[in-house]
C-alpha positions in Angstrom: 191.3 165.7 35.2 189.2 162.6 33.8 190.4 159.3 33.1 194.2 158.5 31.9 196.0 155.2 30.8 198.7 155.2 33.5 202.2 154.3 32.1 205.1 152.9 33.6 206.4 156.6 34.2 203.4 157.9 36.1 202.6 155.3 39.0 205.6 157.3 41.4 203.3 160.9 40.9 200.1 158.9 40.6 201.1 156.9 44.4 201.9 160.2 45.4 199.1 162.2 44.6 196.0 159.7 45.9 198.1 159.5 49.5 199.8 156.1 49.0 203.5 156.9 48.7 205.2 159.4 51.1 208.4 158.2 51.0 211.3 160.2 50.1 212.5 158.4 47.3 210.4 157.5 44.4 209.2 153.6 43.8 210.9 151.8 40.9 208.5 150.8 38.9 207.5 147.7 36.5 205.2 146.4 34.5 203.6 143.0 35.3 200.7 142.7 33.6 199.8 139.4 33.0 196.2 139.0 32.3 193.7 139.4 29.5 192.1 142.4 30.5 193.6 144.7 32.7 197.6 146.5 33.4 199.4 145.8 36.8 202.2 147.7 37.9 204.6 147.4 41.0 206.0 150.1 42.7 208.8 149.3 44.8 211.1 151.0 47.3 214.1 149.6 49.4 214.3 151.9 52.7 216.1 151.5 56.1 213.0 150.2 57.8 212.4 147.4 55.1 210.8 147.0 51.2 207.9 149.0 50.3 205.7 147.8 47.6 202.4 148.7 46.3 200.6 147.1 43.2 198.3 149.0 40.9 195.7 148.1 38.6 194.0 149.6 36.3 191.0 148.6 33.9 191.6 149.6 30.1 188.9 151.0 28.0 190.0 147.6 25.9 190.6 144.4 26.6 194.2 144.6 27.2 195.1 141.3 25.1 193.2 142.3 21.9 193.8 145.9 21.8 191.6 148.8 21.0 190.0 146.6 18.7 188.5 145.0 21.7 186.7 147.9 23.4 185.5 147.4 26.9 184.3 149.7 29.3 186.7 150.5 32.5 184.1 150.6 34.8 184.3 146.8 35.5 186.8 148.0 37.9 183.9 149.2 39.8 182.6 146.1 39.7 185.9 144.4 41.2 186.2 147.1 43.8 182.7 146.2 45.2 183.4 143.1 45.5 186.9 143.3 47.4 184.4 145.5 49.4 182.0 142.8 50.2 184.4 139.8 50.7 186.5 142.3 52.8 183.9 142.3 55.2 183.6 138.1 56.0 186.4 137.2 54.6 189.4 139.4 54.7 192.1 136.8 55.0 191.5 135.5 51.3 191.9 138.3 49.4 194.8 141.1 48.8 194.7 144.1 51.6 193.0 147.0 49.1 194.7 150.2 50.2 192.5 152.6 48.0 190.4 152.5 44.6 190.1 155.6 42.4 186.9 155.3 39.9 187.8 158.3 38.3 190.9 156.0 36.6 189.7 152.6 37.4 193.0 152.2 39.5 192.8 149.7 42.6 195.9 150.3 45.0 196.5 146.9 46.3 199.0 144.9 48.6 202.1 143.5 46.8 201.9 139.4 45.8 204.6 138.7 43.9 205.9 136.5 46.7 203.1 134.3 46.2 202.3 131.7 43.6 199.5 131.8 40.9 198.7 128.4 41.5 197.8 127.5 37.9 201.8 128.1 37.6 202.2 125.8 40.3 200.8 123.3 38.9 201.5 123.2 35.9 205.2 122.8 37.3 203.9 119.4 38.8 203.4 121.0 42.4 200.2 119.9 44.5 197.2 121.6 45.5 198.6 121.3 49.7 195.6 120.7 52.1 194.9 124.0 52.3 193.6 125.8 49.1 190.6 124.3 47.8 189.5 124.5 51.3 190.1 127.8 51.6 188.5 128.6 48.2 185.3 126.5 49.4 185.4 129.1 52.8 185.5 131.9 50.7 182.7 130.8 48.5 180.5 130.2 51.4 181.3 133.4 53.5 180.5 135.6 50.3 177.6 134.0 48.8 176.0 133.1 52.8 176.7 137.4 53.6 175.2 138.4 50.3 172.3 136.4 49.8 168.5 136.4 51.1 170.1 134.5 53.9 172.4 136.8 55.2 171.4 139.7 54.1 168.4 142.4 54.7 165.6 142.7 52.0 166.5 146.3 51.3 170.3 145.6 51.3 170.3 143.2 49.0 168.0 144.7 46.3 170.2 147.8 46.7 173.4 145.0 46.7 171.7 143.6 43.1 170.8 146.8 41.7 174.5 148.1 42.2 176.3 144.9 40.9 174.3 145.0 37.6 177.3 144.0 34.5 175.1 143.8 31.5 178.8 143.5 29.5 180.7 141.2 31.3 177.6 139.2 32.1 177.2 138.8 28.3 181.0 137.2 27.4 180.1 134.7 30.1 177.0 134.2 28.6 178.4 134.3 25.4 181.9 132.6 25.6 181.3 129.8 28.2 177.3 129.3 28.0 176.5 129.7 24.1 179.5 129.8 21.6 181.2 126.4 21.9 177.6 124.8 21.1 177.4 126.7 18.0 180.0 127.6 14.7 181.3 131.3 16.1 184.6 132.8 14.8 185.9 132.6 18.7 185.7 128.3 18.5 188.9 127.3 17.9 190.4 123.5 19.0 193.5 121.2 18.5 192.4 119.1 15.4 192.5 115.7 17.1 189.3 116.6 18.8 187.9 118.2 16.0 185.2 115.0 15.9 183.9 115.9 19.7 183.7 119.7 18.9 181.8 118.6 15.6 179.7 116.2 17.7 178.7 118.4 20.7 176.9 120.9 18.7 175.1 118.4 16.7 174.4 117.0 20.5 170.7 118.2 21.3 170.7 116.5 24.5 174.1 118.8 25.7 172.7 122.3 24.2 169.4 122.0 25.4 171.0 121.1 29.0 173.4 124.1 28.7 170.3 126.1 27.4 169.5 125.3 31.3 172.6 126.7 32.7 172.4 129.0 31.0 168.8 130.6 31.4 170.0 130.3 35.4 172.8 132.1 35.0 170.5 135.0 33.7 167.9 135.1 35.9 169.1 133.9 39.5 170.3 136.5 41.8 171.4 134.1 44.8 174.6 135.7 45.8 177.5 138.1 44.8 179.8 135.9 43.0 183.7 136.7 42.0 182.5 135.6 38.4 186.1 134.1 37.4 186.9 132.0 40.0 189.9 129.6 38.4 193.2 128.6 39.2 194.3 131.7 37.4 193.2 134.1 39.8 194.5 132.6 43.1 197.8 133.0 44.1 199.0 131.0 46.9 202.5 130.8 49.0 203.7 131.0 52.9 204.3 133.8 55.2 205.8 133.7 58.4 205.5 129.5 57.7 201.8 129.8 57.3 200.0 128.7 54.4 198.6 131.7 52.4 195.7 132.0 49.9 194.7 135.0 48.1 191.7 135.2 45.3 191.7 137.9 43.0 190.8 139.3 40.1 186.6 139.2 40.6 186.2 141.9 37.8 183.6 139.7 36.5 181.6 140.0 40.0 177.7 140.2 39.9 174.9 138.5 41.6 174.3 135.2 40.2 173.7 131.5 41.0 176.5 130.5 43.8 177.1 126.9 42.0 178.5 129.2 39.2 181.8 130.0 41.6 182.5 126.7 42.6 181.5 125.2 39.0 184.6 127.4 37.7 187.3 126.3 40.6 186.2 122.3 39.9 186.3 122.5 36.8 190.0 124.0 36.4 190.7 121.5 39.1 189.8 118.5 36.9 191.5 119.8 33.8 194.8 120.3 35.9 194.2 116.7 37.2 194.2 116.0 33.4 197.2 117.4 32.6 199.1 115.7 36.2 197.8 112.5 34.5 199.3 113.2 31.2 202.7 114.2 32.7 203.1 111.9 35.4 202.8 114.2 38.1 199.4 113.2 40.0 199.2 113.8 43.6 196.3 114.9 45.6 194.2 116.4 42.3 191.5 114.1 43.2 190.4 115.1 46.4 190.0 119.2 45.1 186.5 118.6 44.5 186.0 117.0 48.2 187.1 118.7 50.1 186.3 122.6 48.6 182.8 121.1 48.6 183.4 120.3 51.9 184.5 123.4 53.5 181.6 125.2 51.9 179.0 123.2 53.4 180.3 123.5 56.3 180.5 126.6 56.6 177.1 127.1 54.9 176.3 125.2 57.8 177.9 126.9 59.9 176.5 130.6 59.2 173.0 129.1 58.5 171.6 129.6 62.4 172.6 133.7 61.7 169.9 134.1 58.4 168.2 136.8 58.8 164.8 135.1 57.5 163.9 132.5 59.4 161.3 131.2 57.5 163.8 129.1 55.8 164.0 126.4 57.8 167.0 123.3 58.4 165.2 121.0 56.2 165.1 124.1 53.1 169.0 124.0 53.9 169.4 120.7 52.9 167.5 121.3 49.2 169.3 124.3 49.0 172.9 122.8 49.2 171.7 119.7 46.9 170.6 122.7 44.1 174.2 124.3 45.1 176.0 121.0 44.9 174.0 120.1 41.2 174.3 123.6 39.6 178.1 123.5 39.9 178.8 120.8 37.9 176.7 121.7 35.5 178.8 125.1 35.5 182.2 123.0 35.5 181.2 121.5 32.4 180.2 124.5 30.6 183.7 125.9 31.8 185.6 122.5 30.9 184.3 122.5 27.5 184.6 126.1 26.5 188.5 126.3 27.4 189.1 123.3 25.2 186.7 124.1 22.1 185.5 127.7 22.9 187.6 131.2 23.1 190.0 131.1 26.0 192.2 128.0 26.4 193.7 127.0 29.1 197.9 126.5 29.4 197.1 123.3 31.6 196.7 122.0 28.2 198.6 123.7 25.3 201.8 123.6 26.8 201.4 120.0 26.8 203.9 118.0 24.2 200.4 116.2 23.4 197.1 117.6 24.3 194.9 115.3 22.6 194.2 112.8 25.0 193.9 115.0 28.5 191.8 117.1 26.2 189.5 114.6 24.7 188.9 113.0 28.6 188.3 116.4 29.7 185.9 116.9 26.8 184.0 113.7 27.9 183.8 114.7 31.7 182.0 117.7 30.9 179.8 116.1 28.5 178.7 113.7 31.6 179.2 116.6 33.9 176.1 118.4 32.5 174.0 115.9 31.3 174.3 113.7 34.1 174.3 116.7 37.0 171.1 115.6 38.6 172.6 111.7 38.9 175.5 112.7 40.2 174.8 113.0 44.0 177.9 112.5 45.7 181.7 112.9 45.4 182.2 109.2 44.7 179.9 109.4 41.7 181.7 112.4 40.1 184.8 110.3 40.7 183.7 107.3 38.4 182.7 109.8 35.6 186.2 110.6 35.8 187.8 107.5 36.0 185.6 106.6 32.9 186.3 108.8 30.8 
């Protein structure tokens, strides 16, 4: 039949026909897209033996915000589907149970989530992170980029692993949006006026753009490990089941093989601007110790899986350099990602639904200033700390 845009109307004969719904009586059905890029749907049913629900998902030929005037290919759902794939395989518990993807439509079949938490929401309500998330995230981090790099990975299997992941398009809005544009005047910039003097000032700033320039050339050229590619507070949901704590990344659309710091720059970096906003409202609780202890848990278990590499040429003493390139690369990345949701294209709500933005978005501003410049200084969790507690 060829690709369709599913509507609301379709998903009961859609579930029907790919094997997902054999009820007797057809989901109801609603739309819950939320996102920039894509359409969700829930299909639900009430039956004797409980509530059935099934989400889909499907990638537009657009970007779903912006219209047709937006074109983007649907085949980024391919991407996204290969790497629930890959982080199915080490890491199951941290993502949503994928019943079926159809590349003909760029449709994932997914499990239901909507009794869980975005935890961007969450916060922004004043909730905490809990001890468990930012751990979890670091886990995650670690099991994909450890299975999917030179380390865990066979030669052939990972050339083939590169080679499939390739996402020339969605590579170049990162490259674009978060590691070019905010340094430069683009019709995407746009800011609250009472930083207009920072946004002025970083692209005159030769020392910040040619540090960036850095990032950014890595972000081209190192294939180190499959990454999710959007890794913010936006795309974890979070919740208990059963009265166990529950984490769930999604959304890795923008999945490709890339430096691993790139990952954990993204989560740190929504971390500090949320500890920003917790500041500004009043509501600061354990924000400060996200960094800690999701850097923790993935060097751990970096630690952990390192005996299992597959080449053992790489020795203890290369683990330790590697981890300190890991550790430095990140927050570079977390300032690139700091400033470009303030000054760039895509803001974050952290900040605009404040009453008054301009002060939790002028300190943020300065952290990732320092973040980048200083990356290679910064050696510790403490020392990140005082950068934020000078700002």
């Amino acid at each position: 039949m060829g690709y369709r845009i599913l509507e609301t109307e379709d998903i009961p004969a859609y579930l029907r026909e790919h094997g997902h719904w054999d009820g007797v009586v057809d989901p109801e059905v609603r739309e819950v897209s939320d996102g920039n890029m894509n359409r969700v749907f829930l299909a639900t049913s009430a039956a004797a033996d409980g509530t059935r629900s099934l989400a889909v998902k499907q990638a537009l030929p657009w970007v779903r915000v912006a219209g047709p005037s937006w074109p983007m290919n649907p085949d980024r759902a391919d991407a996204e589907a290969r790497a629930y794939e890959q982080i199915g395989k080490v890491a199951p518990d941290k993502i949503p149970a994928i019943h079926g993807y159809d590349p003909e439509n760029y449709a994932l079949v997914m499990e239901d989530m909507s009794d869980l938490e975005v935890l961007r929401t969450l916060l922004n309500e004043g909730a905490s992170y809990g001890p468990h998330t930012s751990a979890r995230v670091g886990e995650l981090v670690a099991q994909l980029s450890f299975a999917t790099s030179d380390f865990g990975m066979p030669s052939a299997e990972r050339k083939a692993l590169i080679a499939a992941s390739v996402s020339p398009e969605l590579c170049k809005i990162t490259e674009d949006v978060v590691l070019s544009e905010p340094y430069i005047e683009h019709e995407h910039n746009h800011w609250h006026e009472g930083v207009d003097d920072l946004a002025v000032s970083f692209r005159a700033d030769t020392e910040l753009r040619t540090e960036v320039a850095d990032l950014r050339h890595r972000f081209m050229t190192s294939a180190q490990a499959l990454l999710h590619g959007d890794l913010h507070t936006g795309s974890i949901m979070v919740g208990e089941r059963e009265g166990a704590p529950v984490v769930r990344v999604f959304d890795p659309e923008f999945s490709f093989v890339g430096p691993i710091g790139f990952d954990l720059g993204l989560y740190w970096a929504n971390a500090l601007v949320s500890e920003e906003r917790a500041r500004t409202v009043g509501t600061l609780s354990d924000h400060a110790d996200q960094l800690r202890l999701s850097w923790e848990a993935f060097e751990k278990e970096f630690r952990r899986l390192w005996p299992t590499r597959v080449d053992t040429f790489f020795d203890d003493a290369y683990l330790d350099r590697f981890l300190r390139r890991v550790w430095t690369e990140s927050l570079g990345y977390a300032g690139t990602e700091i400033i470009r949701r303030i000054i760039g294209f895509a803001h974050l709500t952290d900040l605009t639904t404040l009453a008054d933005p301009v002060e939790a978005s002028r300190r943020a501003l300065l952290i990732g200033r320092e973040l980048i410049v200083r990356r290679e200084e910064l050696t510790d969790v403490d020392s990140v700390r005082a950068v934020v507690r000078l700002a």
